[in-house]
DRENDO-1510 file (C-alpha; in Angstrom, 1 decimal, always signed):
<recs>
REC; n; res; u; v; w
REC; 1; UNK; +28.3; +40.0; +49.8 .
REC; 2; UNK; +25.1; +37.3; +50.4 .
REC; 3; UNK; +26.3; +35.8; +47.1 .
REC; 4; UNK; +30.0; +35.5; +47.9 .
REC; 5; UNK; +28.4; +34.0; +51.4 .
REC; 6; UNK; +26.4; +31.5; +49.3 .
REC; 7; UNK; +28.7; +30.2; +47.0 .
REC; 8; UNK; +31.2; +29.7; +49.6 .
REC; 9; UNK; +28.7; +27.6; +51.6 .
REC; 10; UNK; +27.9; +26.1; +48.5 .
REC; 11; UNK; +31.7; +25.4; +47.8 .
REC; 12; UNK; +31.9; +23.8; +51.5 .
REC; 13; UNK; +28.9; +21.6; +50.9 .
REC; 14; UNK; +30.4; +20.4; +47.9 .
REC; 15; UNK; +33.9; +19.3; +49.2 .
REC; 16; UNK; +31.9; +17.5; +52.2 .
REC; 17; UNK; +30.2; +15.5; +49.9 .
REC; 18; UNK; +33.4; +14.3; +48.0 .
REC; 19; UNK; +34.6; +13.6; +50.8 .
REC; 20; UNK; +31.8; +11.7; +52.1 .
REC; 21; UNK; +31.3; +9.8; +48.6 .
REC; 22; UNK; +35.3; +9.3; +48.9 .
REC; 23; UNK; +35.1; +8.1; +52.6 .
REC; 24; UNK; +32.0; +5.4; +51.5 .
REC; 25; UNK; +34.0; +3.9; +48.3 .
REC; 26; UNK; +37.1; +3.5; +50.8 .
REC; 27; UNK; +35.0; +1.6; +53.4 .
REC; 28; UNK; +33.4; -0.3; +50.9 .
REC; 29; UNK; +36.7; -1.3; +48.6 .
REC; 30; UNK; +38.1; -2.1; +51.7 .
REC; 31; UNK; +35.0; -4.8; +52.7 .
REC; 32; UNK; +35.4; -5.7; +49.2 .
REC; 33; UNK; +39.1; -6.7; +49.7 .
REC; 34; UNK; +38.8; -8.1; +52.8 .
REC; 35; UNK; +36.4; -10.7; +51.0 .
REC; 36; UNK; +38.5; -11.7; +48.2 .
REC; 37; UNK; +41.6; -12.3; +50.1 .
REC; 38; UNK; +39.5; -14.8; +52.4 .
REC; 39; UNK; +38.3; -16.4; +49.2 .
REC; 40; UNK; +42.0; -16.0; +48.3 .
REC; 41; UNK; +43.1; -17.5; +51.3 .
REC; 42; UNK; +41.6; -20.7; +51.2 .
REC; 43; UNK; +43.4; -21.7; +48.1 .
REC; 44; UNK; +47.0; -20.6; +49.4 .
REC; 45; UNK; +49.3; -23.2; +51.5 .
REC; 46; UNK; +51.0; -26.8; +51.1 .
REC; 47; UNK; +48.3; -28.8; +49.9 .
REC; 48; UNK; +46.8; -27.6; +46.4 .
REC; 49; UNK; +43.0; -26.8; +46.8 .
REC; 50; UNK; +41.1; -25.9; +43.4 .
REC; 51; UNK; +37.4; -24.2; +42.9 .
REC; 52; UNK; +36.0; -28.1; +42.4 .
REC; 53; UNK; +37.6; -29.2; +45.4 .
REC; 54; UNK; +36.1; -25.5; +47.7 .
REC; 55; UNK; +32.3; -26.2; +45.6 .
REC; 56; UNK; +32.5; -29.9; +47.3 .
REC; 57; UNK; +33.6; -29.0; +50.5 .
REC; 58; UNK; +31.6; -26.0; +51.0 .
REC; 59; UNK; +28.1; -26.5; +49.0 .
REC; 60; UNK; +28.2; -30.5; +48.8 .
REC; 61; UNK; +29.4; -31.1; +52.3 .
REC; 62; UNK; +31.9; -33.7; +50.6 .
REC; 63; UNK; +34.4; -35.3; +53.8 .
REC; 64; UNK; +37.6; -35.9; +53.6 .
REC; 65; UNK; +41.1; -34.8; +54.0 .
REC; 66; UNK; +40.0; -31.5; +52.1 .
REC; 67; UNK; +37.3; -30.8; +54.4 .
REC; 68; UNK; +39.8; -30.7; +57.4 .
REC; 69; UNK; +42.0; -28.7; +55.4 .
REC; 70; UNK; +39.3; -25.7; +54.9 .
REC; 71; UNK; +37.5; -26.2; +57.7 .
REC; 72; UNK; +40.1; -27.1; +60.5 .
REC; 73; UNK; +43.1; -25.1; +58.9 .
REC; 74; UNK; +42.3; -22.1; +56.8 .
REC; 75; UNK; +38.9; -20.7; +57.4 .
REC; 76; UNK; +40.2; -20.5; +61.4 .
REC; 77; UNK; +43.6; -18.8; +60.1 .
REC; 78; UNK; +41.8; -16.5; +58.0 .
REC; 79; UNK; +39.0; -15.7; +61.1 .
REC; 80; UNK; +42.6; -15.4; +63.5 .
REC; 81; UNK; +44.0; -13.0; +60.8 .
REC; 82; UNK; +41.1; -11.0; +60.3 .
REC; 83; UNK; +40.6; -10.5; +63.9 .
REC; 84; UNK; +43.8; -10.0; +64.8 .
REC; 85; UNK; +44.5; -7.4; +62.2 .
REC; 86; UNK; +41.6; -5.5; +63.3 .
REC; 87; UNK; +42.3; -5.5; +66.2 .
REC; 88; UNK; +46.0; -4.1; +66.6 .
REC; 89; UNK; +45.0; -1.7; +64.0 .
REC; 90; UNK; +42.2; -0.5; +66.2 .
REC; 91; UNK; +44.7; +0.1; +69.3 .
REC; 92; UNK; +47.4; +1.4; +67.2 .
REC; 93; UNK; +44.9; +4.4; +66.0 .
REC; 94; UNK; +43.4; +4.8; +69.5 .
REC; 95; UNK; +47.1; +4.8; +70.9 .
REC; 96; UNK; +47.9; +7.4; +68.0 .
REC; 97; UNK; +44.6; +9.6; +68.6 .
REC; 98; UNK; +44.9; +9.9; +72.9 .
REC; 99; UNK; +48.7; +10.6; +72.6 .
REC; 100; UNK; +48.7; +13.0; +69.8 .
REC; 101; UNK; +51.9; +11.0; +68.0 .
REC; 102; UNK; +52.3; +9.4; +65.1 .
REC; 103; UNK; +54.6; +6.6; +66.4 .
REC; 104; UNK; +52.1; +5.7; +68.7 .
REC; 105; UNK; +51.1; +2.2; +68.4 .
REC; 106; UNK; +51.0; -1.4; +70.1 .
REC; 107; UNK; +54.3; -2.6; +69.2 .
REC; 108; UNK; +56.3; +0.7; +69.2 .
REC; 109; UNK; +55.5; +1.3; +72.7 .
REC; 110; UNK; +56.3; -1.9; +74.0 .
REC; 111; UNK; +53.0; -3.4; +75.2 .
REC; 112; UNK; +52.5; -5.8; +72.7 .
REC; 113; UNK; +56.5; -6.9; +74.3 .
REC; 114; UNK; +55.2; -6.7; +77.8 .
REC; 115; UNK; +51.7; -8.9; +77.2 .
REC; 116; UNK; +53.9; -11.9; +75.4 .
REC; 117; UNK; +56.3; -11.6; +78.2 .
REC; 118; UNK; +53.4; -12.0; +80.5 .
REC; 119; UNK; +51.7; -14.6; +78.5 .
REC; 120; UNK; +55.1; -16.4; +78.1 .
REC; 121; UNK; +55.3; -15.9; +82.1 .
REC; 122; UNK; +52.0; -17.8; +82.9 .
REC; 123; UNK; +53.2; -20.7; +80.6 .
REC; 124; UNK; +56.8; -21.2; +82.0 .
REC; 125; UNK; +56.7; -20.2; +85.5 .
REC; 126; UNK; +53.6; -20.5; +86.9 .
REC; 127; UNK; +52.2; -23.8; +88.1 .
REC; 128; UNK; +48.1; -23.7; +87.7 .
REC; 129; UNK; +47.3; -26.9; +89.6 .
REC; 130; UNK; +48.3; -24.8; +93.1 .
REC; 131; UNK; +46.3; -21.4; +92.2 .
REC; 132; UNK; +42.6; -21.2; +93.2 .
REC; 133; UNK; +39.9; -21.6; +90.2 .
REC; 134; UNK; +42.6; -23.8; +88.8 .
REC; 135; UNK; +40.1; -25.1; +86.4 .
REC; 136; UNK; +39.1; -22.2; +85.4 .
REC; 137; UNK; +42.5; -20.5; +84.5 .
REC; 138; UNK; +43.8; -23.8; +83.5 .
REC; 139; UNK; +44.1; -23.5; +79.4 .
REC; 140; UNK; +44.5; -20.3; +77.5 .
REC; 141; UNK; +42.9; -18.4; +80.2 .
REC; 142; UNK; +46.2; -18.2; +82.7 .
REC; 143; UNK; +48.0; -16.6; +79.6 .
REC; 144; UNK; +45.8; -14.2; +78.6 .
REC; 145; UNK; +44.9; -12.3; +82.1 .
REC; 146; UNK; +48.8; -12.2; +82.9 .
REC; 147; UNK; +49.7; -10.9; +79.3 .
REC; 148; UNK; +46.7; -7.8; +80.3 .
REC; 149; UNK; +48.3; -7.3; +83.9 .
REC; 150; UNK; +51.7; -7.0; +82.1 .
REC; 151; UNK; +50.5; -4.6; +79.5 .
REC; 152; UNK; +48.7; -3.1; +81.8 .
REC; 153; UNK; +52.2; -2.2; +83.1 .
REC; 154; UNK; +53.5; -1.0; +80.4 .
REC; 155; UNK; +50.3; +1.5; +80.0 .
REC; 156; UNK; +51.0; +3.1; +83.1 .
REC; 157; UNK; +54.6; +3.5; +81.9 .
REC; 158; UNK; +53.7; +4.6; +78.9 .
REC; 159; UNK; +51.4; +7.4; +80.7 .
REC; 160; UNK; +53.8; +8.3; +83.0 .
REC; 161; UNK; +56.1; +9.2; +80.2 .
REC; 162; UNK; +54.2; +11.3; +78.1 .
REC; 163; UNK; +52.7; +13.2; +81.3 .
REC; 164; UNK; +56.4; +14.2; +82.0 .
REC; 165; UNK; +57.4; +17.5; +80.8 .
REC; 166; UNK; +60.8; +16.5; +80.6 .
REC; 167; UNK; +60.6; +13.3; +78.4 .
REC; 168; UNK; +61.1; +14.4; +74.8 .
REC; 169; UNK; +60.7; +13.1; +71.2 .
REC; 170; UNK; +64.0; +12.3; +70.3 .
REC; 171; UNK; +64.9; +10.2; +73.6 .
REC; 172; UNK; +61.5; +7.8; +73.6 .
REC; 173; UNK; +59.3; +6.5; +71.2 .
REC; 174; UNK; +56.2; +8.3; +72.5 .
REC; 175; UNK; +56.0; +12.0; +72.4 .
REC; 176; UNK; +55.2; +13.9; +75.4 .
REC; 177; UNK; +52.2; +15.6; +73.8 .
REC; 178; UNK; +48.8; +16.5; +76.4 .
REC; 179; UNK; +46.5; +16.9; +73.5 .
REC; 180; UNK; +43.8; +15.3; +75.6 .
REC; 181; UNK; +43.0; +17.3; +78.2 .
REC; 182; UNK; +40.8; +14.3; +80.1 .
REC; 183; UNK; +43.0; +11.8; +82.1 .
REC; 184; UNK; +40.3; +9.5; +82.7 .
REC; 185; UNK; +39.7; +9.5; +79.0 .
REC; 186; UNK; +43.5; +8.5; +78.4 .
REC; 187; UNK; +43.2; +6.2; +80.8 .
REC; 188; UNK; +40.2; +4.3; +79.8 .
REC; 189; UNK; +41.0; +4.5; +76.0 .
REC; 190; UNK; +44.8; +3.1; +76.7 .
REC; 191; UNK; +43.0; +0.2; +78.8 .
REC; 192; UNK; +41.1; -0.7; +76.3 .
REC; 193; UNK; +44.0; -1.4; +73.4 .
REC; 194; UNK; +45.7; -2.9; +75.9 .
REC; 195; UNK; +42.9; -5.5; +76.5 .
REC; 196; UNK; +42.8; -5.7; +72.9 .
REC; 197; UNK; +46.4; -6.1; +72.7 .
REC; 198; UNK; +46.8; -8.6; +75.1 .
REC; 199; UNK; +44.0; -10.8; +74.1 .
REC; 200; UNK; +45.6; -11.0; +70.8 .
REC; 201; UNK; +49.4; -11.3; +71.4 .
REC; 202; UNK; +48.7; -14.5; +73.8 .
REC; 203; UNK; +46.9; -16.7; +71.0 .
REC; 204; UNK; +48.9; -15.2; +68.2 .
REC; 205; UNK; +52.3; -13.9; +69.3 .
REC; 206; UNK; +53.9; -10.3; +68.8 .
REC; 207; UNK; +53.0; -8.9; +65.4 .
REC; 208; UNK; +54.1; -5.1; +65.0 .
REC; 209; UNK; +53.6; -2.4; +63.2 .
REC; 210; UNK; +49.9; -3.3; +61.8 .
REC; 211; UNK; +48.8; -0.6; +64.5 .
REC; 212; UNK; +51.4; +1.9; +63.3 .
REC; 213; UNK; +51.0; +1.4; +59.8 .
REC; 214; UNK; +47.6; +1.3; +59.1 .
REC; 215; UNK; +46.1; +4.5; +60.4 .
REC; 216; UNK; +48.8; +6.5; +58.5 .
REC; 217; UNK; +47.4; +4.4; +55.3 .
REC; 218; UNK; +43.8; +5.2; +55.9 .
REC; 219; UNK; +44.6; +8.9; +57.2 .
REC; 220; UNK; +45.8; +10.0; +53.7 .
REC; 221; UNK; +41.7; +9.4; +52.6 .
REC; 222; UNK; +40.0; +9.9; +55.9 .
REC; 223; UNK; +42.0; +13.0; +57.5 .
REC; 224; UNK; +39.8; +15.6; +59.2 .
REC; 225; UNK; +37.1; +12.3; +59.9 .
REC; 226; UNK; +38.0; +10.5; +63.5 .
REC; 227; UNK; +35.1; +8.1; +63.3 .
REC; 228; UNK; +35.5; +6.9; +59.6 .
REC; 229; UNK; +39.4; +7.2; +60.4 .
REC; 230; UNK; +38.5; +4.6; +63.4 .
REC; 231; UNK; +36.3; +2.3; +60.8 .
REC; 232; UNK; +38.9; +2.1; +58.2 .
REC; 233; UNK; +41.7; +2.0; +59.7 .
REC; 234; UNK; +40.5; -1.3; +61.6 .
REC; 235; UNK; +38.9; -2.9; +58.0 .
REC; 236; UNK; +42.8; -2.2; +56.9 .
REC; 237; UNK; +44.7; -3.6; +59.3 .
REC; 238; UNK; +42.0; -7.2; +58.9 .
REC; 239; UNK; +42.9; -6.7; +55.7 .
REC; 240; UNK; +46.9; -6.4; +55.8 .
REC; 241; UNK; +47.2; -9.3; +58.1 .
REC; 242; UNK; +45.0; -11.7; +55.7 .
REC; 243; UNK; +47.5; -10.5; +52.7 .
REC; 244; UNK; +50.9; -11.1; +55.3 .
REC; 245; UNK; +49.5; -14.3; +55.9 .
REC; 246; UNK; +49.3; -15.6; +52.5 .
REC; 247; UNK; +52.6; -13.9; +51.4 .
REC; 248; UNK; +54.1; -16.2; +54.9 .
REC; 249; UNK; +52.5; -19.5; +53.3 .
REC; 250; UNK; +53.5; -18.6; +50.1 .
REC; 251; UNK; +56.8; -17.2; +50.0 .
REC; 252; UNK; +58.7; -19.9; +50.8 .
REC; 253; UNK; +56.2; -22.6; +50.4 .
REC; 254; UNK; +55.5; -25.8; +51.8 .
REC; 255; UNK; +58.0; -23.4; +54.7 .
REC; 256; UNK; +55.4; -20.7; +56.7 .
REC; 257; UNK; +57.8; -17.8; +57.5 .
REC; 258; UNK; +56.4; -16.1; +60.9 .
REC; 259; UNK; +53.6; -13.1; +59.8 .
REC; 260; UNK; +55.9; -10.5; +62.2 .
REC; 261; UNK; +58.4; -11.0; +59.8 .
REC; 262; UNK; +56.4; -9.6; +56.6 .
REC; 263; UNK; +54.9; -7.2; +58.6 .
REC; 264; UNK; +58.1; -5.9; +59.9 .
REC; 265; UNK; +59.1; -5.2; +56.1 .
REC; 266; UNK; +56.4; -2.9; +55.4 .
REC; 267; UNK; +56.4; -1.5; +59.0 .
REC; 268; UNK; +60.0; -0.8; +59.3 .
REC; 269; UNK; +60.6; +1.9; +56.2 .
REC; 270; UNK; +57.9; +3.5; +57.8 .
REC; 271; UNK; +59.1; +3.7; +61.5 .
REC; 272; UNK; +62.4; +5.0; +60.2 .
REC; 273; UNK; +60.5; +7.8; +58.1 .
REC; 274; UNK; +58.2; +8.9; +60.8 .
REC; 275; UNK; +61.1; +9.2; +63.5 .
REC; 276; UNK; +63.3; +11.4; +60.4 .
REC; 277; UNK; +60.2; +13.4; +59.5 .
REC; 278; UNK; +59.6; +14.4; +63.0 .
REC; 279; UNK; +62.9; +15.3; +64.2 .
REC; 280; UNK; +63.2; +17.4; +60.7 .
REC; 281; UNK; +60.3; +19.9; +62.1 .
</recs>
C-alpha cells in the first residue's frame, strides 16, 4: 500500500515537472519570437531597408532618410504593437478568468466599442479651451480619460448582466456565470482591463479579438496554471499583433490594410466556434 502511495506521488511529481519544463520552453519560445519579429519588423514596409542599411543606422549612428525611417517609423510601431498586444491580451484573459466564459474578452463585450466612442467623443464634441486644466487635458489626454469613463460604462453593464440570473448564454455574449464569489474582486479586476483597454483603443483604435484569441492559444499548454496562463497569454498577444502588423504592411504593399482587419480573420473562425461549441453542451 506505501509503495502504490509512493509511486503515485512519484507519478504526480513527474507530470508537474513536464509541465513545468513545458510551461518554461513556451514562455521562453515565446520571448524568443517576440524578438525576431521586431528584428523582422524593421525590414517590412514601403521603403526597402537591408542588414547594411540597420548595421549603419543602429551601430554607426549613420543620419539620414533611413535613420528616420527606423527610428521615427518602425521601432515606435513595433513598441505600439507590442504594447498594445499585450495589453488587450492581458484584459481579454482577466475578462475570461473573473467571468468564468470563454467569450469573454475586450472586444466581444463591447468596451473596447464604448472607449473609441468615448475617445472619438472628446475629439468631435468637446471643446477643451472652455474646460478647467485645459492645458492639461489639451492633447491625447482629453481622449483617453473619456474613452475609460465610457468603458467604464460598459463594465458596469457588463456586470450587471452576468449578475442577472435571468440573462443567458445564448441571448448575450457574456455568460451569466458567478464563479467568483468576491464582488469587489470582479470589480477591481474588470477596472483594471478597462483602464488597460482604454488607454490602448484611444492611441491605436479598436483591435478585437487579440484578447479572445490568445488565452484559448496559450491555455492548450498552460491549462491548470493561472499565473503562467496570465504570463503567456500576454507575451502572445505582443506577439500576434507584431506578426498582424507586418502581414497589414505587407499584404498589399506600399497599401497598409488596418491591423483589425487581419486580426478579425483569425479572431472570427474562432468566435463562431466558441458560440457553436457552447450551445452544443
Amino acid at each position: 500500500m506505501n509503495n502504490n502511495n509512493l509511486n503515485i506521488k512519484k507519478e504526480i511529481l513527474k507530470k508537474e515537472k513536464n509541465n513545468s519544463n513545458k510551461i518554461l520552453f513556451l514562455t521562453l519560445g515565446l520571448c524568443f519570437l517576440i524578438l525576431l519579429a521586431a528584428i523582422y519588423s524593421l525590414f517590412v514596409g514601403a521603403a526597402k531597408i537591408d542588414f547594411r542599411d540597420l548595421i549603419r543606422v543602429i551601430f554607426q549612428g549613420e543620419k539620414g532618410m533611413i535613420y528616420n525611417i527606423i527610428w521615427n517609423i518602425r521601432l515606435p510601431a513595433i513598441l505600439t504593437a507590442l504594447t498594445a498586444g499585450m495589453g488587450l491580451a492581458l484584459a481579454g484573459v482577466v475578462m475570461q478568468s473573473i467571468l468564468k466564459n470563454p467569450l469573454a474578452s475586450p472586444f466581444t463585450l463591447g468596451i473596447s466599442h464604448a472607449a473609441a466612442f468615448g475617445a472619438a467623443f472628446a475629439i468631435v464634441v468637446i471643446d477643451v479651451s472652455n474646460l478647467p486644466f485645459s492645458s492639461f487635458l489639451d492633447g491625447l489626454y482629453l481622449p483617453a480619460i473619456t474613452a475609460f469613463i465610457f468603458s467604464q460604462l460598459a463594465v458596469i453593464i457588463v456586470l450587471t448582466i452576468s449578475a442577472s440570473q435571468r440573462a443567458s448564454r445564448e441571448s448575450i455574449v457574456l455568460a451569466a456565470s458567478l464563479g467568483v464569489n468576491s464582488r469587489r474582486l470582479r470589480l477591481f479586476a474588470m477596472t483594471v482591463s478597462s483602464v488597460l483597454t482604454a488607454v490602448i483603443i484611444s492611441f491605436v483604435g479598436v483591435i478585437g479579438f487579440i484578447g479572445l484569441v490568445t488565452p484559448h492559444m496559450i491555455r492548450k499548454i498552460a491549462a491548470g496554471n493561472q499565473r503562467q496562463l496570465f504570463l503567456n497569454s500576454t507575451l502572445a498577444g505582443g506577439l500576434l499583433l507584431i506578426i498582424a502588423d507586418n502581414l497589414a504592411r505587407t499584404v498589399f504593399r506600399p497599401v497598409v490594410l488596418p491591423v483589425g482587419v487581419l486580426t478579425a480573420f483569425l479572431g472570427a473562425p474562432l468566435f463562431i466556434y466558441l458560440i457553436v461549441k457552447g450551445r452544443q453542451i
